[in-house]
C-alpha positions in Angstrom: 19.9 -28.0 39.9 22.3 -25.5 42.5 25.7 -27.5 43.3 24.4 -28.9 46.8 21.6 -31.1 44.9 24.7 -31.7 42.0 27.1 -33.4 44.8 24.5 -35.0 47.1 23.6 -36.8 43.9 27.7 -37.8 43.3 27.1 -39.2 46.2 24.5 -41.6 45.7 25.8 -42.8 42.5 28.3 -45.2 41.7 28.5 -43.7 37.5 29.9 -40.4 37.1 27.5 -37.6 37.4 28.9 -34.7 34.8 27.3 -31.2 35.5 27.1 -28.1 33.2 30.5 -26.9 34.8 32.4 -30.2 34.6 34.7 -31.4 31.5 33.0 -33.7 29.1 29.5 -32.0 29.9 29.5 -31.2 26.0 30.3 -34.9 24.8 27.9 -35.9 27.6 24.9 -34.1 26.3 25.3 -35.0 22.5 22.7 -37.6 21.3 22.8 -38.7 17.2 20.7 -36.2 16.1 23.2 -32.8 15.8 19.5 -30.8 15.5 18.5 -31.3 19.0 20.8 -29.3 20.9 19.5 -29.6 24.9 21.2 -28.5 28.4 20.4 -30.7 30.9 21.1 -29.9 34.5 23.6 -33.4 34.4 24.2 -36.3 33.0 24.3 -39.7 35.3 26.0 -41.8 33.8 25.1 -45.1 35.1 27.3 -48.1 36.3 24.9 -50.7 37.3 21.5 -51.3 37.6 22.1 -50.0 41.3 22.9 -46.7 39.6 19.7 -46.7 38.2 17.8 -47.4 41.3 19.2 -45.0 43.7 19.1 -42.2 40.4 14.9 -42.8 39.9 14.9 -42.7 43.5 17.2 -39.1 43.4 15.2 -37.2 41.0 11.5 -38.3 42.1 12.6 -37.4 46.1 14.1 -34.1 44.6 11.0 -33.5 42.3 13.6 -33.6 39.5 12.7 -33.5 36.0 14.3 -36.2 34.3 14.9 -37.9 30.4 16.5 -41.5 30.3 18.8 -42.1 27.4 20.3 -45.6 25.6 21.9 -45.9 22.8 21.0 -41.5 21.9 19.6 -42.6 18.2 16.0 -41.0 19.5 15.3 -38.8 16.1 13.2 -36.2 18.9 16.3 -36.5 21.2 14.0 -37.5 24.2 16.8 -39.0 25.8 18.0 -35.0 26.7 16.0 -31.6 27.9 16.8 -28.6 28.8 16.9 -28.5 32.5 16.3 -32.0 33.3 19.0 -34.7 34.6 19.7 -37.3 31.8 19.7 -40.8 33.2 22.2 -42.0 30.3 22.5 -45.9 30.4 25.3 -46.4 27.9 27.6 -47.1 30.3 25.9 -50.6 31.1 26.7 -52.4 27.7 27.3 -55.9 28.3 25.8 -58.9 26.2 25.8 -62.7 27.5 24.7 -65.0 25.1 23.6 -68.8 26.5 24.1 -70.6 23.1 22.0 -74.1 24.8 18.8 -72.0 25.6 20.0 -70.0 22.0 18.9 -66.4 24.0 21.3 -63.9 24.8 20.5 -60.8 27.7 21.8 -57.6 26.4 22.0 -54.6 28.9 20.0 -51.5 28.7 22.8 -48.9 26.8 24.3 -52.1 24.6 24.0 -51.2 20.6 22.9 -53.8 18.0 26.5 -53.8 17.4 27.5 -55.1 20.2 24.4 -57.4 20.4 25.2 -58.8 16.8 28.6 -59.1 17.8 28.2 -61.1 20.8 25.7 -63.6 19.3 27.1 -63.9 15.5 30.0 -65.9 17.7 27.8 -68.4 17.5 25.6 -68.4 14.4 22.8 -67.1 16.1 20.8 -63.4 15.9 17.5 -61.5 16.6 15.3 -59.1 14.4 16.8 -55.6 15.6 17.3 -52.5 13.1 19.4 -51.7 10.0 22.0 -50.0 11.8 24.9 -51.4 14.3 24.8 -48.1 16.1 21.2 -47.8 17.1 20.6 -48.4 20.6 18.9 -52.0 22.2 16.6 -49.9 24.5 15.3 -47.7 22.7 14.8 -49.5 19.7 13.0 -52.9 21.9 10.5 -51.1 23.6 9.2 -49.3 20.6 9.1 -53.0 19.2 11.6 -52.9 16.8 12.0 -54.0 12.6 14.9 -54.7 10.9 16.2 -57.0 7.6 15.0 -60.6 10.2 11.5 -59.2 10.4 9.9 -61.1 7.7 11.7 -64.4 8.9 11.7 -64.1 12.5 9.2 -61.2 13.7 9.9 -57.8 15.5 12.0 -57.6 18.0 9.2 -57.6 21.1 8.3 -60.8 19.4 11.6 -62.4 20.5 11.9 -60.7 23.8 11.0 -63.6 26.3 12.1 -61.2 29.5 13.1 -57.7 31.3 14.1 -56.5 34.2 13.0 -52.8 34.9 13.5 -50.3 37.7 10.2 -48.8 38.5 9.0 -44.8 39.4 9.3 -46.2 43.1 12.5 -47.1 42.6 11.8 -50.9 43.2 13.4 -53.5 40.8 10.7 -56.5 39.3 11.1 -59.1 36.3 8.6 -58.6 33.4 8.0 -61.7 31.3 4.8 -63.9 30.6 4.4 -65.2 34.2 5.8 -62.3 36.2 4.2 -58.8 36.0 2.4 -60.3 32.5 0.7 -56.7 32.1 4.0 -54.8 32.3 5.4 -57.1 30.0 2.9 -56.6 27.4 3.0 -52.9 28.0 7.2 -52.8 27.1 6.5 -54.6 23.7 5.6 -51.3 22.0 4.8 -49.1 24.6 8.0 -46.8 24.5 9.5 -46.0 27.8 6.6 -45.3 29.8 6.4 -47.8 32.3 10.0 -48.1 34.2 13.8 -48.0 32.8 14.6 -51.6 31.4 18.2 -52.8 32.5 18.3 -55.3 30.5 16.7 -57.6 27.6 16.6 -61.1 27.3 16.1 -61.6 23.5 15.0 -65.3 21.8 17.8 -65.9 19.3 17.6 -67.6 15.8 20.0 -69.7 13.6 21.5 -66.4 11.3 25.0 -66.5 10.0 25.8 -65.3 6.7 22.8 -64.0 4.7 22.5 -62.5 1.5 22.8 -59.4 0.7 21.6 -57.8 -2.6 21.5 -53.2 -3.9 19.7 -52.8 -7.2 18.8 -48.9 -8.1 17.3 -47.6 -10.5 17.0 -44.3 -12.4 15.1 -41.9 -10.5 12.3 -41.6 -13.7 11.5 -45.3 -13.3 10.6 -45.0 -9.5 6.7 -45.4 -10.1 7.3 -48.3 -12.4 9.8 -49.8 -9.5 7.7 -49.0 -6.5 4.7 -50.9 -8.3 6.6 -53.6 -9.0 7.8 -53.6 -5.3 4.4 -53.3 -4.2 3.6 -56.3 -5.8 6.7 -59.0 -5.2 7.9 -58.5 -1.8 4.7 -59.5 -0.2 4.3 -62.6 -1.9 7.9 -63.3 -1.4 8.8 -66.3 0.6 9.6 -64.7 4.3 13.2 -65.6 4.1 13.5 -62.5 1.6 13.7 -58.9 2.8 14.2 -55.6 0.9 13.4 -51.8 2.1 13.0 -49.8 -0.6 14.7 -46.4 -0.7 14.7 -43.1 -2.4 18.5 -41.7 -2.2 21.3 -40.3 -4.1 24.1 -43.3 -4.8 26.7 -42.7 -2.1 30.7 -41.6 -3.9 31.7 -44.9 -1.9 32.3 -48.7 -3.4 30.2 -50.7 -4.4 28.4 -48.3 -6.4 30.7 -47.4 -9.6 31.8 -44.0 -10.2 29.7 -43.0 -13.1 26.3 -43.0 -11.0 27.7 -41.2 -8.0 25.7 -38.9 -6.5 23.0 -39.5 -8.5 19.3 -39.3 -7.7 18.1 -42.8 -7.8 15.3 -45.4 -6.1 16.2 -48.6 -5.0 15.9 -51.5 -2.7 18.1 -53.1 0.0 17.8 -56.6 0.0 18.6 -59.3 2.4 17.9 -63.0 2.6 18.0 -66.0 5.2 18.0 -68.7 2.8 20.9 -70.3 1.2 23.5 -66.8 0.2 24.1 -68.4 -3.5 20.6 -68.2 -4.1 19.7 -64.4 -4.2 20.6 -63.6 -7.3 18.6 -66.6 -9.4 15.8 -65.1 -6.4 16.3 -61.6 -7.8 16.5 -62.2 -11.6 13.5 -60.7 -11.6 14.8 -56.9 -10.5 14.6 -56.0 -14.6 10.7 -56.4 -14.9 10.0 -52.7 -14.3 12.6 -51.6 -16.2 16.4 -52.0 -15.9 18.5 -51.3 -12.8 21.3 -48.8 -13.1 23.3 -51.4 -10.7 22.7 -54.6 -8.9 24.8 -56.2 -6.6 24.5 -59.0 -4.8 26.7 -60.9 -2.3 27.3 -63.1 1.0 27.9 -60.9 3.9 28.1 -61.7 7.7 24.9 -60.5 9.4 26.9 -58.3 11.8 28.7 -57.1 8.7 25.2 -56.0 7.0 24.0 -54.1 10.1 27.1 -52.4 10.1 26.6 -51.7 6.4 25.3 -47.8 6.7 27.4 -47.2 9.8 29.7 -44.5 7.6 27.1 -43.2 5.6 24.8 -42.0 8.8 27.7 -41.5 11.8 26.6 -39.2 14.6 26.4 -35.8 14.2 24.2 -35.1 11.0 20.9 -33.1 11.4 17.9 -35.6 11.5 14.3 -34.6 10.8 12.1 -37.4 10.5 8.1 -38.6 10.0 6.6 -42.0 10.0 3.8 -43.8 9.2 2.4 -47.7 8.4 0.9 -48.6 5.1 -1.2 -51.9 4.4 -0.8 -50.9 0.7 0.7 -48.7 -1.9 -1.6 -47.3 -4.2 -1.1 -45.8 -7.3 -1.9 -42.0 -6.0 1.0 -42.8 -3.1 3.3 -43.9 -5.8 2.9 -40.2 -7.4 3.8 -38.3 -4.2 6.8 -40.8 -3.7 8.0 -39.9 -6.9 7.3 -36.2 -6.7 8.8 -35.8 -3.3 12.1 -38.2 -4.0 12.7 -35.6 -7.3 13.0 -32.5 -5.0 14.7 -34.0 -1.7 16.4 -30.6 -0.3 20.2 -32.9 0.3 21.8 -36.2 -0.9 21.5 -37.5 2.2 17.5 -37.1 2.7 16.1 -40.3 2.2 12.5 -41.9 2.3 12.6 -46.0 3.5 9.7 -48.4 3.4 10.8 -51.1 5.9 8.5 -54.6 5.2 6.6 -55.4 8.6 4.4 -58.2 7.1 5.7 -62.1 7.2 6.4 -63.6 10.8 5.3 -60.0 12.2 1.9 -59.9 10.8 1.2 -63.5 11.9 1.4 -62.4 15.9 -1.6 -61.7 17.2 -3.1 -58.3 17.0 -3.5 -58.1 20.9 -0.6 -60.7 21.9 1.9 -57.2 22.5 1.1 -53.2 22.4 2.5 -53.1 18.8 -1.0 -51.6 17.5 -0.1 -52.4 13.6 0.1 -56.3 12.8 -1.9 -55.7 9.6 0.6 -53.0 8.4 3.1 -54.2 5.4 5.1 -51.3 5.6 6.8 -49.1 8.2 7.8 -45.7 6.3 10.1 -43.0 7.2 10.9 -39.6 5.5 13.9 -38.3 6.7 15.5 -34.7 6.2 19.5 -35.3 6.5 22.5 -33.0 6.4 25.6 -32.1 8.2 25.0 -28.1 7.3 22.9 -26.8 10.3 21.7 -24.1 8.1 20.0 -27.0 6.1 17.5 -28.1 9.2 14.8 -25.6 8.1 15.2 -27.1 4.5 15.0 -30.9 5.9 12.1 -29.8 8.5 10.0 -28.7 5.8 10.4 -30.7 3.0 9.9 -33.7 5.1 6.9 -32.5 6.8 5.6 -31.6 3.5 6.1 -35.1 2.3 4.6 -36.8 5.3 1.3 -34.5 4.8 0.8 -35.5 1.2 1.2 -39.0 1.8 -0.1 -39.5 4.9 -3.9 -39.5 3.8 -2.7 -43.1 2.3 -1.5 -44.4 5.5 -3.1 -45.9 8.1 -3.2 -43.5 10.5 -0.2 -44.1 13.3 3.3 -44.8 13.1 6.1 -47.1 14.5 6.3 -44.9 17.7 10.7 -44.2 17.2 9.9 -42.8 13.9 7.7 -39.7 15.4 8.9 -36.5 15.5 9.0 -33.9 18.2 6.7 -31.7 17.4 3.8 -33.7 15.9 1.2 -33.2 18.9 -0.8 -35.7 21.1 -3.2 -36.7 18.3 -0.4 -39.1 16.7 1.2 -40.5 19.6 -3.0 -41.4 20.3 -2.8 -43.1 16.8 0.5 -44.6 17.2 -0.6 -46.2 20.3 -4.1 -47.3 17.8 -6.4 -49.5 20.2 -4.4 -50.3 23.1 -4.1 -46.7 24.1 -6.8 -47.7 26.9 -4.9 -50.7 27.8 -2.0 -49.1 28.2 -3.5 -46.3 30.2 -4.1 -48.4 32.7 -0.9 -50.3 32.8 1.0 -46.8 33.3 -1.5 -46.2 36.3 -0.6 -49.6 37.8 3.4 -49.2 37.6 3.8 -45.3 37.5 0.5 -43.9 38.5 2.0 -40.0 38.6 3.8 -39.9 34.8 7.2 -39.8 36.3 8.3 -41.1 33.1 6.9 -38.6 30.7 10.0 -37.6 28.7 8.8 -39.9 25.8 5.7 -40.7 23.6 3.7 -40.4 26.4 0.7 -42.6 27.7 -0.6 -41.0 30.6 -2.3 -42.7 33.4 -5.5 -43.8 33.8 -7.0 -45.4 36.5 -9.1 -48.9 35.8 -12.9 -47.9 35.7 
């Protein structure tokens, strides 16, 4: 972009517009992920939905290539490239929660934490993520998991509305009785369709849950995982637990004598009564016993906030996906095989339960292609040492390809990586590819937004 085009666009815009020349370009340009390191030709840094109007407007008049960017937790960093102008919505932050309706609208760059913030005031929450820093957006309109999932669904289940700016620049509502198709399309879609502004999100009675850690030793993982296998999903929906391959974090609660040690273990969370967990999880020394267990009441803001220190922004991130309807026993052997030789004590593996409230939606009601899956799975490559990224890239790719032939062929679209090819965005998108095809043709019939998972167009036959 030559410095004309840069100020005609200052212009225009309410937000800031930082260019490659102007202070805080660097900070500008940072997403989560320290391994995607991208020069866009400036960052708009939008002020209002306005902003975002009259900047879709800018770059498709100018013939611009563009990325739009929320909360900057994309593991691909599709919310920066090289080149392009960055549309960066984390300005526009605000939550307003309506405690008689019990829904809350949260703005297009708000974080869960400010969205758990804003609604614990009044005992109330939605299904959204593990981590207070992950972005609303992004996280929504790839249809979103976290520790209410079991209870209370995913998070497109809870979204009753949005309003989105489309290619042409115009503004519409999306909800059940307004633009129905474009609604569906957002719940699991990606960011294909238009650049919600803001979420209005269904909210649930959730105040303080209870929270539970039990690790083992890394030798019993097969025994554990079987086990897991086995009790979550005939758990009572009020229960939650990811399990997790990890070394034990040098941090409380853990005690010092198992620091950084290679463990497994599970996460657990529950909506039920907080004094309850541990008679619920007296259970955790069938397949063998736990190096530590922990269990505790907790604010739900408090939990999502729980990993905040552990994962702050700036690490290198490599990461693969996929959703599993079971574990069987030959999965359980590369799990163990793979969590033995992770390259850093940060590299972790998750399995995130998508079953419960989530797998009783329809399988056609949203774009979420998966409602049989029971798990959501991530391998992720972690360390603050760039020289470490080959390291994470290929012991996590490695993983994914010997475990992979156990899944079920696609993945929650926000935990593919950037370099895995058309054939698994295809499979991510499952059955409603063709659906969705045609919704991109109806709202942006010339891929304007194609700096995502994309769905290209396709015109109804």
């Amino acid at each position: 972009m030559d410095g004309t085009t840069l100020e005609t666009m200052r212009t225009a815009l309410r937000g800031p517009v930082i260019g490659p020349d102007d202070p805080g370009y660097e900070q500008a340009r940072s997403v989560y992920n320290a391994m995607i390191d991208r020069r866009p030709s400036a960052v708009v840094r939008c002020h209002d939905t306005a902003d975002v109007m009259a900047a879709v407007d800018f770059v498709r008049e100018h013939g611009l290539e563009f990325a739009v960017r929320g909360g900057g937790h994309s593991g691909p960093g599709l919310g920066v490239a090289d080149g392009a102008v960055t549309i960066d919505l984390s300005p526009m932050d605000g939550v307003r929660v309506d405690p008689a309706t019990q829904t809350a609208q949260a703005d297009a760059g708000a974080t869960l934490g400010e969205l758990d913030h804003a609604t614990h005031a009044f005992g109330l929450a939605t299904p959204a993520g593990i981590m207070s820093t992950t972005g609303v957006g992004g996280l929504t309109l790839g249809g979103g998991h976290g520790y209410l999932t079991r209870k209370y669904g995913l998070t497109v289940d809870n979204l009753v509305s949005a309003d989105v700016v489309l290619a042409d620049g115009s503004f519409v509502a999306a909800n059940p009785s307004e633009n129905a198709d474009l609604f569906w399309a957002l719940r699991g879609g990606g960011g294909n369709f238009g650049i919600v502004t803001s979420f209005d999100f269904e909210l649930h009675p959730v105040d303080t849950v209870g929270v539970g850690i039990t690790v083992w030793p890394l030798e019993l993982l097969q025994d554990v995982m079987r086990w897991y296998r086995d009790f979550l999903p005939q758990a009572p929906d009020d229960l939650y637990g990811f399990f997790a391959s990890l070394s034990v974090p040098p941090a409380p609660p853990f005690p010092e004598k198992i620091h950084g040690r290679k463990m497994c273990g599970v996460v657990w969370s529950s909506t039920a009564d907080p004094a309850a967990l541990e008679q619920t999880l007296a259970v955790v020394d069938e397949p063998g016993p736990p190096a530590f267990h922990f269990t505790a009441p907790m604010p739900y803001p408090a939990l999502q906030a729980m990993f905040d220190a552990l994962l702050p922004a700036g690490l290198q991130w490599y990461w693969r996906g996929d959703f599993f309807d079971g574990i069987t026993d030959d999965a359980v052997d590369v799990h163990a095989a793979f969590a033995a030789s992770r390259p850093t004590d940060l590299s972790t593996m998750h399995l995130y339960p998508v079953d419960g409230a989530a797998g009783r939606v329809g399988p056609d009601d949203t774009a979420w292609a998966y409602r049989d899956a029971v798990w959501s799975g991530v391998i992720a490559g972690i360390d603050p040492d760039p020289a470490n990224a080959p390291a994470l890239r290929d012991w996590a790719v490695s993983y994914w390809e010997a475990l992979h032939p156990h899944s079920m062929g696609g993945a929650y679209v926000n935990f593919l990586g950037a370099d895995e090819g058309r054939g698994r965005v295809r499979a991510t998108y499952g059955g409603h590819l063709g659906r969705l095809a045609k919704v991109k043709h109806a709202y942006d019939p010339h891929n304007l937004f194609h700096a995502n998972q994309n769905i290209e167009p396709a015109p109804p036959h």
